[in-house]
Phi, psi and omega in degrees: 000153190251149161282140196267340177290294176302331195075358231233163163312062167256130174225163166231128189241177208292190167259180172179183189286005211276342186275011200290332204262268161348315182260005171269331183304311184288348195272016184251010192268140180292348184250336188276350115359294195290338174295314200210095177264285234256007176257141185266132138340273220075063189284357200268345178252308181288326170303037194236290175306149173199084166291142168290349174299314198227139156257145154244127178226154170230141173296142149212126182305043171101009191109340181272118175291160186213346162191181176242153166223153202214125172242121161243173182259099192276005153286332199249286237295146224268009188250356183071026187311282183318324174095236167258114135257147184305197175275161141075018164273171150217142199261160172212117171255106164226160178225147137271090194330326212226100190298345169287017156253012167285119151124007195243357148117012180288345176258312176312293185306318176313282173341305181289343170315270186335302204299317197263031129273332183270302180307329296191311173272116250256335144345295216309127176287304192184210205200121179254137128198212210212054177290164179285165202291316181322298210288071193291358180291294182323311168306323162280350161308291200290346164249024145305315212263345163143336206280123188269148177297164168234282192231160156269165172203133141283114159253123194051208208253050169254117139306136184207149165253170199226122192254049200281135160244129159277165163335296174308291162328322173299316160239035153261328195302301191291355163262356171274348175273000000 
């Protein structure tokens, strides 16, 4: 998909093991640290899996990876991370790996990526997540973008706030870009 952010050729594809060297380079990187201090991947076990439940993808830039997203169903996905949530939601985990590629409008294009890939299906209510309580940058990203606060939560010994973009909201957002 060409990005309406970037200008630039982003498309996103599945992840797989050939990418296991990349996502270990990104997960030692200091701000994807400071985002996800305390989750282990498991990439060597989860690129294997491919639950009808989740994609893993990495951005790619003109061809260049440039991050990774994670779409899950968090009613159906197997560790229950979410807990009770209705049906017809999807969680979104996104990074951009290499900080000097922060700051260029590439998670906004991810993002936008995600959502019209989640939205695209016509079930889908709306799309949750949880940056830490701390990452007040992630917090004005995600309500740039449209996403109203709900709660605070702990997950494991993370604080985190919890974020939903509905549907509705998704698409007043995408005709104002």
């Amino acid at each position: 998909m060409k990005s309406k952010h970037s200008g630039t050729d982003l498309r996103l594809r599945k992840a797989s093991l050939n990418d296991l060297s990349l996502l270990r380079h990104w997960d030692k990187q200091p701000h994807v640290i400071a985002c996800d201090p305390n989750d282990d991947w498991q990439w060597e076990t989860e690129l294997v899996r491919d639950p009808y439940w989740r994609e893993q993808l990495i951005a790619e830039l003109d061809g260049r990876p440039i991050g990774f997203l994670q779409i899950i169903d968090p009613a159906l996905e197997d560790s229950h991370y979410w807990g009770d949530v209705p049906a017809n939601l999807r969680a979104i985990d996104i990074w951009i790996g290499e900080e000097a590629d922060l700051g260029k409008g590439y998670g906004t294009a991810m993002m936008q990526a995600a959502l019209e890939r989640c939205f695209k299906k016509k079930a889908i209510t709306g799309i949750l997540i949880d940056p830490l309580e701390s990452n007040l940058r992630a917090h004005r990203f995600y309500e740039r973008l449209g996403f109203r606060f709900v709660k605070k939560r702990q997950f494991g010994d993370d604080l985190c706030k919890v974020y939903q973009l509905n549907r509705e909201e998704w698409n007043r957002w995408n005709k104002i870009v």
